[in-house]
C-alpha positions in Angstrom: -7.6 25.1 -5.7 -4.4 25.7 -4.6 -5.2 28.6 -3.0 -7.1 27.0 -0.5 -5.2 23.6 0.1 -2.6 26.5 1.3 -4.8 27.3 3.6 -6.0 23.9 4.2 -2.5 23.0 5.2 -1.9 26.2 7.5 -4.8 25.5 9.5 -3.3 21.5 10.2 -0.3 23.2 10.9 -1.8 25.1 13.1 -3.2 22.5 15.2 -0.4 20.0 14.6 2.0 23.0 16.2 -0.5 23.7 18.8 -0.4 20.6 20.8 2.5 20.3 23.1 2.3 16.5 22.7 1.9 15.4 19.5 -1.9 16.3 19.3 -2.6 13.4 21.7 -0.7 13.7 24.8 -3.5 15.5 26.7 -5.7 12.7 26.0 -3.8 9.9 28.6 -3.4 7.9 25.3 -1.1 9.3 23.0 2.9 10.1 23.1 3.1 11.7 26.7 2.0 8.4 27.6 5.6 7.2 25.8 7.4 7.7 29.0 6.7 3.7 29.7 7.4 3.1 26.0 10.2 5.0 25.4 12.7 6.4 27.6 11.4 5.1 30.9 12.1 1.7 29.4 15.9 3.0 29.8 15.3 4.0 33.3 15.0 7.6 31.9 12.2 9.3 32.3 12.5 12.7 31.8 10.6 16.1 30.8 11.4 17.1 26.6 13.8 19.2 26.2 12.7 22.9 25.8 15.5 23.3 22.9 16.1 22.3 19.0 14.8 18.6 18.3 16.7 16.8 15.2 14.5 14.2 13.9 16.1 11.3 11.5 13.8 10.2 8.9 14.4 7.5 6.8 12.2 7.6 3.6 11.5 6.0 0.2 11.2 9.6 -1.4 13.6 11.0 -3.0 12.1 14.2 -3.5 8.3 13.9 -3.2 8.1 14.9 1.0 10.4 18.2 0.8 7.5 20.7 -0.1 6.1 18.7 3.1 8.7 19.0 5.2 9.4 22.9 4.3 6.2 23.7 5.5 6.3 21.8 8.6 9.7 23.1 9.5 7.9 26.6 8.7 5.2 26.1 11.5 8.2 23.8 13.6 11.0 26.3 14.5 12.2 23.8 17.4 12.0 21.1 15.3 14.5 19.7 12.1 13.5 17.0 10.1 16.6 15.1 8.0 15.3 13.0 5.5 17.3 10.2 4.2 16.9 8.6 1.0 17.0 4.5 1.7 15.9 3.6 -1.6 12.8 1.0 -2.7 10.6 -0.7 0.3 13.2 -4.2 -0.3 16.4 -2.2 0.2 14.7 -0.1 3.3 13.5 -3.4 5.1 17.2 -4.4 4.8 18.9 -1.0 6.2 15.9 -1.0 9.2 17.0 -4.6 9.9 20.7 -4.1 9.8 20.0 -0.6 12.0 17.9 -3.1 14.5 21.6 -5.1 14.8 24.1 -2.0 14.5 21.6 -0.3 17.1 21.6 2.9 14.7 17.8 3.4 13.8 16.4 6.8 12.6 13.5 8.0 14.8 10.8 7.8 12.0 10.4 5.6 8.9 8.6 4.9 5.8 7.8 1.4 5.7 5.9 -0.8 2.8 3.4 -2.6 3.8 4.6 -6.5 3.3 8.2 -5.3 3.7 9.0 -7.1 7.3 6.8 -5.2 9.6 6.6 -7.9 12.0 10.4 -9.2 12.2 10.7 -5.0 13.2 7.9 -4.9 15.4 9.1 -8.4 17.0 13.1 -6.8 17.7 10.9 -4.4 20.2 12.9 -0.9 18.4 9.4 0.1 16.8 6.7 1.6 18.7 2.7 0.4 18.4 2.0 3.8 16.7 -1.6 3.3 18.0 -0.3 4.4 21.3 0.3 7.5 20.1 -3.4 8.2 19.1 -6.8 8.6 20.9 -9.6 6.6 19.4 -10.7 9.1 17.6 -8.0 9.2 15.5 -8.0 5.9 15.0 -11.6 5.5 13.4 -10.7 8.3 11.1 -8.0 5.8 9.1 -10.0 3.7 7.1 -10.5 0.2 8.4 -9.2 -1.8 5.7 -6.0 0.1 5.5 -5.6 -1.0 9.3 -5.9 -4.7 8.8 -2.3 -4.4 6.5 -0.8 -2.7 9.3 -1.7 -4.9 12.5 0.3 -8.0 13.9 -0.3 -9.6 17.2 -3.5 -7.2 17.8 -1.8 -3.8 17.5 -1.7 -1.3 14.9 2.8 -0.7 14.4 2.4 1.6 11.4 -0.3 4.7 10.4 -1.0 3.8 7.2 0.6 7.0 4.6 0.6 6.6 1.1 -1.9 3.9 -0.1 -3.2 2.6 -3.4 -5.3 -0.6 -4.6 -5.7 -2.2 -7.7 -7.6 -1.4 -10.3 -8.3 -2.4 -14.3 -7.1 0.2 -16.5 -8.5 -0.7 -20.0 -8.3 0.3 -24.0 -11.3 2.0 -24.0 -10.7 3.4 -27.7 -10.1 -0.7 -28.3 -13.2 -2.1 -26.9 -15.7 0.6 -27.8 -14.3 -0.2 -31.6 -16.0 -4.0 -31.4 -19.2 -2.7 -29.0 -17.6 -4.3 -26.1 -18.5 -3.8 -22.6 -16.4 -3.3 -19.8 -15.9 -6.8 -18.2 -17.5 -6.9 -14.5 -16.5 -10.5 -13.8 -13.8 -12.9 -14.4 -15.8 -14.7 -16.8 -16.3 -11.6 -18.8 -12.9 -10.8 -18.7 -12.1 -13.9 -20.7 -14.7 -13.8 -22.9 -14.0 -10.4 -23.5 -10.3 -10.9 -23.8 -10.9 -13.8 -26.5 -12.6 -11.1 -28.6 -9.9 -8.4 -28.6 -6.9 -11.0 -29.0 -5.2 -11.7 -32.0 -3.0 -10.0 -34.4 -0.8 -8.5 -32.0 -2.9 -7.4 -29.4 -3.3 -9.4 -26.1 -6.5 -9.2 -23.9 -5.5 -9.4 -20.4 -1.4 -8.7 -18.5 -0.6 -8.4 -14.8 2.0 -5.9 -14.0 5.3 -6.7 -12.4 3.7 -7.1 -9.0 1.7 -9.6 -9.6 1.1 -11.5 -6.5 -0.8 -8.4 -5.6 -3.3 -9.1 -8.0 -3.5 -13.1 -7.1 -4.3 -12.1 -3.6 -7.8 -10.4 -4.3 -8.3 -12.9 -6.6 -8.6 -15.5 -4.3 -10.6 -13.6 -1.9 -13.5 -13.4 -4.6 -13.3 -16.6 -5.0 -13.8 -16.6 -1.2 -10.6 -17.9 0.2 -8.1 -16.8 2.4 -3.6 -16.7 1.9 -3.4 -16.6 5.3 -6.0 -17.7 8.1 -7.2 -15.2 10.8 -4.9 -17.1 13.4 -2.0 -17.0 11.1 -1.5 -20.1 9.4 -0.8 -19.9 6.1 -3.2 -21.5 3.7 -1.6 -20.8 -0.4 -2.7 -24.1 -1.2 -6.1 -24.1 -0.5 -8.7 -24.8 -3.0 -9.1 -21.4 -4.0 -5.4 -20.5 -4.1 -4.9 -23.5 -6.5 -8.2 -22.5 -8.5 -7.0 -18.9 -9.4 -3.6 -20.5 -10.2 -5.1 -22.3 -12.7 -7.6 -19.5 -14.1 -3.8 -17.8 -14.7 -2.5 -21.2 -16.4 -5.9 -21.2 -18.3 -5.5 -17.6 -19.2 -2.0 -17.9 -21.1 -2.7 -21.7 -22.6 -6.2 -22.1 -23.1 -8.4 -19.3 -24.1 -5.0 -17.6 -25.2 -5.6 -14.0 -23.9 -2.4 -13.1 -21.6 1.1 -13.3 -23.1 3.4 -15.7 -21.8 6.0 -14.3 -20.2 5.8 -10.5 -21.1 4.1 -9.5 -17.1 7.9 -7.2 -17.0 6.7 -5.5 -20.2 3.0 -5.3 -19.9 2.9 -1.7 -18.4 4.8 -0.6 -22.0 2.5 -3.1 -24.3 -0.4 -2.0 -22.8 0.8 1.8 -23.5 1.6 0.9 -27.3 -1.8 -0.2 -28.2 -1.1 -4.1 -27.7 -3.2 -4.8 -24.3 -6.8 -4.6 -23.8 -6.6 -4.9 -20.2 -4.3 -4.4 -17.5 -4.4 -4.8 -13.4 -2.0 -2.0 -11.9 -1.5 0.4 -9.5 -4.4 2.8 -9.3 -1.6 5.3 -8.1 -0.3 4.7 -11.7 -3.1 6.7 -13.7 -1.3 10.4 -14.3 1.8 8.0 -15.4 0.1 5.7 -17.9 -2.1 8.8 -19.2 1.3 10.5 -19.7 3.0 7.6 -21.4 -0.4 7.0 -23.5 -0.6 10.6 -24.9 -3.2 10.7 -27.4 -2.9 7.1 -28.5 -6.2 5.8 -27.3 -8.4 7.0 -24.4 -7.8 4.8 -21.2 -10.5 3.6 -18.6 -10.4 2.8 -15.6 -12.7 -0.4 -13.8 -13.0 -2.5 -10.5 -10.9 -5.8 -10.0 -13.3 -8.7 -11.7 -15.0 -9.9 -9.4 -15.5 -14.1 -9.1 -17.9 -14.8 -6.0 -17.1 -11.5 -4.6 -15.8 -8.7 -4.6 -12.7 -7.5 -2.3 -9.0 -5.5 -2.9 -6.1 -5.4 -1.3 -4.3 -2.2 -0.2 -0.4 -1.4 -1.1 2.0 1.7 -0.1 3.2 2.6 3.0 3.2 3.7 6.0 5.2 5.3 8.7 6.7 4.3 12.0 8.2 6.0 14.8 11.7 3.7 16.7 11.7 4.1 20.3 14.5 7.0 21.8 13.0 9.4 24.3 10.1 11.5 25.2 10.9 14.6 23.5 12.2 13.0 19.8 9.3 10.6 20.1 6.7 13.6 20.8 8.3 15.5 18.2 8.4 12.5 15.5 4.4 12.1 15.9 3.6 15.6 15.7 5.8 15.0 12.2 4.0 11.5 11.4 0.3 13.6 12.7 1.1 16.3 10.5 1.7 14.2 6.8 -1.2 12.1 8.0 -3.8 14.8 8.3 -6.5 15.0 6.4 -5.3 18.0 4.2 -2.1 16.7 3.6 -3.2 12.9 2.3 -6.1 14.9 0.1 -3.0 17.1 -1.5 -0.6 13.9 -1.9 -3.8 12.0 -3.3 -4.3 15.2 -5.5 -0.6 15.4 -6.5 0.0 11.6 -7.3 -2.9 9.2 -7.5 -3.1 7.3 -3.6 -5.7 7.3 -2.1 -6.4 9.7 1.5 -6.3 7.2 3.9 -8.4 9.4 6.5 -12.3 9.8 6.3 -12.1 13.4 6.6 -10.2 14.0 3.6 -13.4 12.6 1.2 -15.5 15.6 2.7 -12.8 18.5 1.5 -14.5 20.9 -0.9 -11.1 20.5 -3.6 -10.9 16.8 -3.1 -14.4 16.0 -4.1 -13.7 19.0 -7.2 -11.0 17.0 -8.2 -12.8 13.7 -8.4 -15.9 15.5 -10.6 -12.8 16.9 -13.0 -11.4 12.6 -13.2 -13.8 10.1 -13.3 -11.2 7.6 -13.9 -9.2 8.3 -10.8 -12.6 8.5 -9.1 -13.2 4.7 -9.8 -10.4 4.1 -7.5 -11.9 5.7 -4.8 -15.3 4.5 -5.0 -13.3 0.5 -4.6 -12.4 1.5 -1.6 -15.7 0.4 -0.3 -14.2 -3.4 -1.0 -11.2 -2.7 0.9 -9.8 -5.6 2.5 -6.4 -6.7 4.3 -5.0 -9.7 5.8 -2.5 -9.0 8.7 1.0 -9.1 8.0 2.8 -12.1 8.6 6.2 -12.6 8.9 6.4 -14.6 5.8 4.9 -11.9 3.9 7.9 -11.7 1.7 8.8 -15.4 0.7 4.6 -16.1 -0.1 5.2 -12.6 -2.2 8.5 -14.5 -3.9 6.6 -18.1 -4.1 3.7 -16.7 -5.7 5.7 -14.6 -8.5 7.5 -18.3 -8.9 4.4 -20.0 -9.1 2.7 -17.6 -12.1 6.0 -18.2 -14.0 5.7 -21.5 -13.4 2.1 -22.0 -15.3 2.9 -19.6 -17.6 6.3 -22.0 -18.6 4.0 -25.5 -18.4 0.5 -26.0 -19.6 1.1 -29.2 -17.5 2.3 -28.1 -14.8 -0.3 -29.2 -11.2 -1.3 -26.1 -9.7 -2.1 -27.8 -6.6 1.7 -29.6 -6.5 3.2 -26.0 -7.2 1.1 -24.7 -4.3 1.7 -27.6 -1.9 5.4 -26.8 -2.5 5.2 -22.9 -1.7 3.2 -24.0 1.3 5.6 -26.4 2.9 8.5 -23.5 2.4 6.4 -21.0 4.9 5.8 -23.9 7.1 9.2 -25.2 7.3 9.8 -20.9 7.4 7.7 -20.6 10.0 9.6 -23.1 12.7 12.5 -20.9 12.3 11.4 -18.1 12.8 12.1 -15.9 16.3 
C-alpha cells in the first residue's frame, strides 16, 4: 500500500508542479485571475517573480504536515514552505485576528471551521479561495463540507482535514445482554436504561458537545441558524433536544451528570455504553481501549431524520501578490488532492474531502480491512452544514452553558435558558461590524 500511495503522491506532484498557475490559472478562473484580488488591489500588478518564493504558513500541526511539505518542497525547488505552529483552532483565530490589526498575516492558514471565518473574511485580508478554482474543482469537494465554509455566498476556505460525528459503542457490553445497536434516539434511551447501573453509564457527550446538539436538532427538523442568518437556538426544536439532554441525566438516569470532561476516559475503562465523538478519534480510542472490550462504531440516532455536521479545518490563502498567492494555491492544491486527503484519511481517521479520493484502489483496501472506520464514511451521505455565522463562537459557548445548566437543575426551563442564549447573539449581532 505504501508503495503505491508513493506513487500516487508523485503523480499529484507532478501535476500540481506542472501548472505555472496554481493548476487553475489557464482556466480565466483561478489565481492568475488574482491580479484584481491581490496585488492589483495595491496598484501593483505585476508578472511572478521567476526566483525563490518563501511561503508563511500558519498551522495547527505541530508535526503531522512535514512528511507533506518535504515532498512538496521535493517537486517545488522555487518554492519554501515555513510552517508555524499557532497552537489549537481558539488560539489561531486570536493570532489571525491580532495579524489582521498588526497587518502581519502569513500567506496561508489552517483555519477551524466555527473559529471566526467570517470576522476574517469581513477585514477583506483573506481571499474567496473559490477564486482560485475552476468549477471542476469545486464539485469534486463534497457539498456538505462547502456549506461550513461559505458566508455571504462565497466559498473563503477549501475544506482540509474533516471529520463528523459518530457513536462509538461497548460492543463487548451490549452483545453480553443481546442488545441491539440503537438506530434512534428512542432506542438509545431504552437501550441506555438497560446497560446502566452499577457503575456503568449508558450514554456521554465528549468535551465538544455542542457539536453533537447541533445534529440533534436537525433530526428533529430544526434549524440553529436560518438560511438568511438569523439565529434561531430557541426554537422549538432547540428547546426539545435541550430537554431530551435534561431528561437523559434526571429522568431515565443514563448520562452522568457532570462527567462530559471525562467521558472519552470512562468510556475507555469499561464504564460507558455509548459515546458521541470524533469519528477522527477511532485509532486513538482503539489504542487507549487495548484489549478491554471490542469497540463499535454507529450513525448519530436519528429522531425525524437523519443529518451530521462536519468539523476540522480548512485552509486559506491572505492576500499579498501574484506570485506568493500562485505559489500558496499550488501548496493548498497540492494537500488538497485527492491522493493526499486519502493518505491523511489513511494515516489519521478524517475523512477525504474530495470525490476522487473514494475511487483510489488503497482507499477503498483500507476501508474493507476497518469496518468501523468505514461507518464514518458511509454517514457522509447525511452530511449537512449551516453557514458560518459570525456568532459561531458565543452560540458554541451558550450551548456548552446551557447542557451544564440542565445537567445542574432538573428544574431548570429549557425554553428560559434558550431564550437567554438567544437574546446574547441578538444583542451580539447589533454590534457587530
Amino acid at each position: 500500500m505504501k508503495k503505491t500511495l508513493a506513487v500516487l503522491v508523485a503523480a499529484s506532484l507532478a501535476v500540481v508542479s506542472g501548472c505555472g498557475g496554481g493548476g487553475t490559472a489557464g482556466s480565466g478562473s483561478g489565481a492568475g485571475s488574482q491580479e484584481t484580488a491581490g496585488a492589483a488591489q495595491k496598484g501593483e500588478a505585476k508578472a511572478p517573480s521567476a526566483g525563490p518564493v518563501t511561503l508563511k504558513l500558519w498551522t495547527t500541526e505541530k508535526d503531522a504536515l512535514k512528511s507533506y511539505l518535504d515532498a512538496f518542497h521535493a517537486a517545488n525547488a522555487n518554492i519554501k514552505v515555513e510552517a508555524e505552529f499557532m497552537g489549537d483552532y481558539d488560539e489561531m483565530a486570536k493570532k489571525v485576528q491580532a495579524g489582521i490589526v498588526s497587518n502581519s498575516l502569513p500567506h496561508l492558514v489552517q483555519l477551524g471551521q466555527r473559529h471566526a471565518i467570517p470576522q476574517i473574511a469581513d477585514s477583506g485580508k483573506l481571499l474567496p479561495i473559490e477564486s482560485f478554482m475552476t468549477k471542476e474543482e469545486i464539485a469534486d469537494i463534497l457539498p456538505g463540507f462547502w456549506q461550513r465554509y461559505t458566508y455571504k455566498d462565497k466559498k473563503w476556505v477549501i475544506p482540509f482535514q474533516s471529520s463528523t460525528p459518530v457513536m462509538y459503542y461497548n460492543k463487548t457490553m451490549l452483545d453480553k445482554q443481546g442488545l441491539k445497536v440503537p438506530d434512534t434516539w428512542d432506542e438509545l434511551i431504552e437501550t441506555g436504561k438497560k446497560v446502566s447501573g452499577n457503575g456503568v453509564w449508558g450514554l456521554n457527550l465528549n468535551s465538544d458537545s455542542p457539536w453533537y446538539f447541533q445534529p440533534m436538532v436537525w433530526n428533529r427538523g430544526g434549524q440553529m441558524i436560518k438560511p438568511d442568518g438569523t439565529p434561531n437556538v430557541n426554537g422549538k426544536e432547540a428547546v426539545e433536544t435541550l430537554k431530551s439532554i435534561q431528561d437523559a441525566v434526571h429522568v431515565s438516569h443514563i448520562m452522568p451528570q457532570n462527567q462530559i470532561k471525562t467521558s472519552g476516559e470512562d468510556f475507555a475503562a469499561g464504564k460507558l455504553a455509548m459515546l458521541m465523538r470524533s469519528g477522527a478519534s477511532l485509532a486513538a480510542l482503539k489504542k487507549q481501549i487495548g484489549d478491554k472490550f471490542e469497540i463499535g462504531v454507529a450513525f448519530l440516532p436519528k429522531v425525524k431524520e437523519r443529518w451530521v455536521p462536519i468539523g476540522g479545518n480548512g485552509l486559506g490563502i491572505f492576500k499579498s501578490d501574484k506570485a506568493h498567492e500562485e505559489a500558496a494555491w499550488k501548496l493548498v492544491s497540492f494537500l488538497t488532492s485527492a491522493e493526499i486527503t486519502a493518505k491523511n484519511s489513511m494515516e489519521t481517521g478524517y475523512i477525504p474531502v474530495k470525490k476522487a479520493a473514494f475511487e483510489l484502489p488503497d482507499f477503498k483496501q483500507h476501508l474493507t480491512k476497518d469496518p468501523n472506520f468505514k461507518v464514518a464514511i458511509d454517514q457522509t451521505q447525511y452530511l449537512r452544514g449551516e453557514g458560518i455565522h459570525p456568532a459561531d463562537a458565543l452560540i458554541w459557548s451558550g450551548v456548552i452553558k446551557a447542557i451544564e445548566t440542565v445537567h445542574n437543575d432538573p428544574k431548570a426551563d429549557p425554553q428560559k435558558v434558550m431564550d437567554k442564549l438567544q437574546t446574547e447573539i441578538v444583542e451580539y449581532m447589533k454590534t457587530y461590524k
